[in-house]
N, C-alpha and C positions, 0 to 999 in steps of 0.2 A: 504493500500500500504506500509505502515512502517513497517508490518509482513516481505514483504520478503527482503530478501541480497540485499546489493546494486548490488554485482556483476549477483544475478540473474535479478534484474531490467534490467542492461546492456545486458545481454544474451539475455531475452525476447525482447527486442527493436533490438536489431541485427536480429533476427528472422525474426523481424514483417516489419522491412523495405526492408530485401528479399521479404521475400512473396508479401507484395508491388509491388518494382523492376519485379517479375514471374509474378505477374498480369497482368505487363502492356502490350498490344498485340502489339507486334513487326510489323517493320513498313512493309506496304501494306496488312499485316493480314486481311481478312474481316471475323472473325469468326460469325458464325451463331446468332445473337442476341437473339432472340425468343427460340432458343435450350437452352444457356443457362440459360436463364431467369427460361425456365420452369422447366429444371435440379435444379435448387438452389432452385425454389419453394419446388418442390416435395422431396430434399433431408432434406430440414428443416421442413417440415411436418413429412418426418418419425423418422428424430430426435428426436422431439419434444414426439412424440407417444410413441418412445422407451427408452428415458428418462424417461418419466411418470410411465414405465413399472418396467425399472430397478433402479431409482432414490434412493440413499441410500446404493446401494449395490456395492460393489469390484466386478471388472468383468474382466475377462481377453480383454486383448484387441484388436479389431474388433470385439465383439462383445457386447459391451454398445454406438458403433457409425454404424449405416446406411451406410457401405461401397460400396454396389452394386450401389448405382447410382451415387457416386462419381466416382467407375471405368467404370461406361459407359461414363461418363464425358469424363476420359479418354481415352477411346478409340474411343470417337464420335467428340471432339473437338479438337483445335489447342492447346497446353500448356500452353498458358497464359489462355485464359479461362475458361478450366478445372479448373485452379488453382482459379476461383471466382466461381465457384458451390460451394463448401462447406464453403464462405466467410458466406450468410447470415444466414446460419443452423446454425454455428456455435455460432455468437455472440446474436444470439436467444435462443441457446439452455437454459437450466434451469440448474444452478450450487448453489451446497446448501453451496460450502468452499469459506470465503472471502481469499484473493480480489475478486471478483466473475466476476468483468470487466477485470483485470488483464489473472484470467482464461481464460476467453472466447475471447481474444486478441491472447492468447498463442495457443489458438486452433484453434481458425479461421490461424493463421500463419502459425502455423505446418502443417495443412494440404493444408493447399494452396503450402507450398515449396512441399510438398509430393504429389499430384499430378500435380503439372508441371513435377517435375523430371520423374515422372511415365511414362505423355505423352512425353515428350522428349524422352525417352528410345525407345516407342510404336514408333514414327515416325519414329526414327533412324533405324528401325528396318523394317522398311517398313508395317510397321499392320495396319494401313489407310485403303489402296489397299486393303488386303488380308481380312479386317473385309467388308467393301466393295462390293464384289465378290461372298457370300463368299467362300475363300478358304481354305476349311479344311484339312488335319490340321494345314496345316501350320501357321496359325493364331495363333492357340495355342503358339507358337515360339516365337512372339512377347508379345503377353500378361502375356507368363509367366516373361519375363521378365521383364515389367512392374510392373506386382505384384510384385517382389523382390523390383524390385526401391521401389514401396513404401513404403513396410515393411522396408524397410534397413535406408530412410530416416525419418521414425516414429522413429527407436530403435534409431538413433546417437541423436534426439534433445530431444528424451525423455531422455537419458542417460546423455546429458546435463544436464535437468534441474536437475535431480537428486543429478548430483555434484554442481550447482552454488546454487539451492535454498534447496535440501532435504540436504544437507552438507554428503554425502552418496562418501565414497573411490573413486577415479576414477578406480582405480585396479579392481573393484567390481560393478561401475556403468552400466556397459553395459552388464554384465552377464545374459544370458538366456531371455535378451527382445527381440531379433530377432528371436529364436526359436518360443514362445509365441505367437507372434504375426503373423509367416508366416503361420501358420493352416489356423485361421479363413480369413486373409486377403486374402488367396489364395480361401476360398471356396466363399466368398463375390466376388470376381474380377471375378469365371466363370459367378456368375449371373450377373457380369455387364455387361459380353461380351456378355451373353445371349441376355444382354436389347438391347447393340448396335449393335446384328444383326439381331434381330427385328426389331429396330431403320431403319436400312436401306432397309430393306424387303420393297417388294410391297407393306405388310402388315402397314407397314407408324408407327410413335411414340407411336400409344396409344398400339399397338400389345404387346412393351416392357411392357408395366403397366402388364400384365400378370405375365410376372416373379418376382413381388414382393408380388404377392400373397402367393407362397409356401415360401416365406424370410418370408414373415408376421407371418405365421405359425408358423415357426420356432423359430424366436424370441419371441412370445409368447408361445410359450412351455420354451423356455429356461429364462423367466421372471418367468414363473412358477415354474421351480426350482429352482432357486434363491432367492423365497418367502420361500419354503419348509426349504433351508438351513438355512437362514437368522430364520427361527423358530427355527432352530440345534441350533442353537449358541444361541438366546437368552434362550432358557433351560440350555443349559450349563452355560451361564453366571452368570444366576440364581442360579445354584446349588453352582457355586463357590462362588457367595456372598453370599450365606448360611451359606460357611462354614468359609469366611475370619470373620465374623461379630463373630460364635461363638467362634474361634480361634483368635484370635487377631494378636497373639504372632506369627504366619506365613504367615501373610498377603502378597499378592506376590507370596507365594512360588509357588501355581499351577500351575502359568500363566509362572512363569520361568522354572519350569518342562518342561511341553507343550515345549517350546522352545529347551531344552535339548534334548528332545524327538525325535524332526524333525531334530535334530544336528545328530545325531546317526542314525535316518533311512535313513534321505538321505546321508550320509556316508557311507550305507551299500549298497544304489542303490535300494531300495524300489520304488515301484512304487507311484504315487501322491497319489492316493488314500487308499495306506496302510501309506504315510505319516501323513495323515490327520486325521486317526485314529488313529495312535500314539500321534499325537499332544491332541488331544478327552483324550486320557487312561491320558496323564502325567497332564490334566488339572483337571481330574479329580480320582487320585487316591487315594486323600484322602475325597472323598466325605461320605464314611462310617464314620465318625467322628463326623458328625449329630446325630448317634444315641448314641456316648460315652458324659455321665453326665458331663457337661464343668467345674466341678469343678476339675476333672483327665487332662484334656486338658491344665487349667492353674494352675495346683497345682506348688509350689513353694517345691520344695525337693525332696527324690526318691520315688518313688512307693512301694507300699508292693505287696508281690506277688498275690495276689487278684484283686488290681487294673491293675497290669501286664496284668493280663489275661481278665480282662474287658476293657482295651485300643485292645489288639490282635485282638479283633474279630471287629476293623471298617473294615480290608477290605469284612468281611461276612455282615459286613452292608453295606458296600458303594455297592456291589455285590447286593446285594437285592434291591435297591430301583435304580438301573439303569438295571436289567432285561428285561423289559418291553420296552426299548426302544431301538427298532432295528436299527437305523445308527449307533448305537456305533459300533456295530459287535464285533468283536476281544479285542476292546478297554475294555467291560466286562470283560473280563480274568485276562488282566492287573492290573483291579482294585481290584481282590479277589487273586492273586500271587505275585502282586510285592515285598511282606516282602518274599518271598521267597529266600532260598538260596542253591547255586548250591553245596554246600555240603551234605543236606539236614535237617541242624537245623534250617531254619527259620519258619513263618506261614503263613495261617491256617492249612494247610496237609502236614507238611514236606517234598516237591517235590525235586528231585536233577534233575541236571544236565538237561539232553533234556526234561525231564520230564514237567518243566515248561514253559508255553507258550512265545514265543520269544519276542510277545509286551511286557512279564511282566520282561523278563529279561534287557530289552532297560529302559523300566519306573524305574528298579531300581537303574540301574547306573545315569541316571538323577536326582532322585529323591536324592540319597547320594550325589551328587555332587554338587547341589543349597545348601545340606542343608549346606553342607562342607565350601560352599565360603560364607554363608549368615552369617550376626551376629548375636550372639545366645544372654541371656541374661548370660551365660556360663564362654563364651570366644567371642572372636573378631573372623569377618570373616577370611578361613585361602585365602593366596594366592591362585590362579588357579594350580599352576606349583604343590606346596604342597599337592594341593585336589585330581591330576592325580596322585600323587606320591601315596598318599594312595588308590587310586583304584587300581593300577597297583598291590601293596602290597597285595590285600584283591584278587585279579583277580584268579580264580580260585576254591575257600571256599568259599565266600559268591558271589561276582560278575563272570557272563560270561566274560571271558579275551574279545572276540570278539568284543562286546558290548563296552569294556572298554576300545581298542585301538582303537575301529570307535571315539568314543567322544575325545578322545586323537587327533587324527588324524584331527576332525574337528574345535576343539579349537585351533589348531597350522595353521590354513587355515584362518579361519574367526576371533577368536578368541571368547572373552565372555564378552561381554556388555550387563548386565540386564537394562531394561528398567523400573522397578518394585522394589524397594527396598522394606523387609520385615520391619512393624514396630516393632520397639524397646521395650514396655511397660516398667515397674516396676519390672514385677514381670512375669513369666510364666514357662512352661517346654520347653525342647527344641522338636525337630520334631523327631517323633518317631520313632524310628528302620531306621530312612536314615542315619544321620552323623554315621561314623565309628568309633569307638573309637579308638584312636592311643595309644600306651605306649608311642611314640616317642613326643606325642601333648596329654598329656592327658588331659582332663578335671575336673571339680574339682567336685570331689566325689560328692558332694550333686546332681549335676547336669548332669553326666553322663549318655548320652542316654541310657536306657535299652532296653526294646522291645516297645516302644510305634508307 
């Protein structure tokens, strides 16, 4: 409990004593005891299933919690006791990050405030009746708005804790959670209204249990590839601690690339999934350096033109031993072009201008720009403003301007907090063919980037 903020402490108890307050059934309420009892059974048994499933792994969310029968909750009970179905799921559920009771306080809360307001919406709305009846479509009317309630009431207290306990901008906190989360919530909530008009059918409660058969499905495909990716990543992971171990002297640098990388595609409006393999190429564009003799890696003075030409060829190495693996997709290109440049002196094939693939032109302005703000054993890291100033300089000969005004663009929006500082050694070279050499910054002859 001494991990988190005191001010998140206070958040999370302001929470929890709402959601309290929403549980309690307002007066002359007779809601159905046995409905809910068996609602909270069966939503903490599918929690529990689908925790086991996706336990470990980042998930977008509604879809790492069982939402379909918290919203038959809500659209089958009165508000307050909607708001205790997902009381006992909750503080059952299985949490691997301490405070682990703290968690599961926070979550049993949140979603207890979040489906009251839901059903509050639902009744106001008259969806009672109309789920009832049933009367289609009018029903839909009510429950979609419902669904929003709830999504709208997940994104404000998640957005909270974000700023009391993740210490994360307010400016910035609430960004893109209500999107995220109205998908999957909205597709969860028709199978709830499904459950609560079976619920009220001739066909009587167990008819509902039906419709979580093809949810069951789904979530188990969708646990399935969450296994598949979560193998993504740890390959990659691997390959990068490959290469921090033999490279010392850049440790960090790839995982700040990666970052750079998703700075510039989503500032160009990429789609997620060509973000994702941007972020893949910059994590891994120097993985070809596995097969350069680590004595060249951390020699201490210039290169002779021999060893020149025996550093050049990692991106034909890092190319070769990521062929084989097809999620990378595009992200391959990036990692055998990114020394490319748009005049056409860079390597392996002197490509210009469109000619080079567009992840390699993204990876290389990332790639100069870590190396730029990073500390060398050279010189000192330079300023950000300094390190745009020589992209903008070099924008056109070696870098795509495009490229080099989307990261401009994104570093003056979000700005640039590495989370990963490169270590420092004794003795090493600096990162090869990404710093720019300046006249205006130059560095000191022994130690001036060449083509490495």
């Amino acid at each position: 409990m001494r991990s988190v903020p005191v001010r998140a402490r206070v958040y999370i108890l302001c929470v929890a004593l709402a959601g309290v307050v929403c549980a309690v059934p307002a007066p002359g309420a007779r809601p159905s005891w046995p409905a809910v009892a068996f609602l909270a059974v069966l939503y903490a048994g599918c929690e529990q299933i689908t925790r086991c499933r996706l336990v470990g792994r980042r998930v977008p969310r509604g879809l790492g919690t069982f939402f379909p029968v918290l919203l038959a909750g809500v659209f089958l009970l009165p508000p307050s006791a909607a708001a205790l179905v997902a009381v006992p799921g909750a503080l059952l559920a299985r949490v691997d990050r301490h405070p682990r009771w703290v968690r599961r306080i926070w979550r049993a809360s949140q979603l207890a405030l979040a489906a009251w307001a839901s059903a509050r919406v639902y009744v106001a709305l008259g969806g009672p009746a109309a789920t009832s009846g049933p009367d289609f479509p009018y029903v839909l009317g009510p429950a979609g708005a419902a669904v929003l309630a709830f999504s709208a009431v997940l994104t404000v207290l998640d957005g909270g804790v974000l700023v009391t306990a993740e210490r994360v901008p307010a400016r910035t906190a609430w960004r893109g959670l209500f999107a995220r989360s109205l998908a999957p919530v909205t597709v969860h909530g028709l199978a709830g209204l499904m459950m609560a008009v079976l619920w009220t059918s001739p066909y009587g409660p167990t008819s509902a249990l039906l419709v979580l058969l093809p949810m069951g499905v789904s979530c188990w495909a969708f646990a399935q590839y969450h296994r598949e990716r979560a193998a993504h990543q740890a390959t990659i992971r691997a390959l990068v601690q490959a290469v921090d171990i033999k490279d010392k002297y850049t440790r960090g640098h790839s995982e700040r690339v990666g970052r750079a990388s998703v700075l510039i595609a989503r500032e160009l409006g990429m789609d997620d999934e060509r973000v994702e393999v941007l972020r893949f190429a910059g994590i891994l564009h120097d993985v070809g350096k596995l097969g350069v003799p680590t004595r060249l890696l951390r020699k201490d003075g210039p290169l002779t033109p021999e060893e020149r030409r025996i550093i050049e060829l990692h991106p034909e190495y890092g190319h070769e031993m990521v062929r084989g693996i097809g999620f990378l997709g595009e992200a391959r290109a990036a990692i055998l072009h990114h020394h490319e440049r748009i005049d056409g002196s860079g390597y392996p094939y002197g490509l210009t201008g469109p000619q080079i693939p567009e992840c390699a032109r993204v990876v290389a302005v990332a790639d100069a720009f870590d190396a730029m703000t990073s500390t060398r054993s050279y010189r000192r890291a330079r300023p950000v403003e300094v390190a745009v100033a020589e992209l903008n300089r070099c924008a056109g000969a070696q870098f795509d301007p495009e490229m080099v005004g989307a990261l401009a663009r994104a570093l003056d929006r979000y700005g640039w907090h590495p989370e990963v500082t490169a270590d420092v050694p004794d003795q090493g070279a600096p990162d090869q063919g990404a710093a720019v050499p300046s006249p205006a910054l130059p560095a000191p002859a022994a130690a001036r980037p060449a083509a490495r």
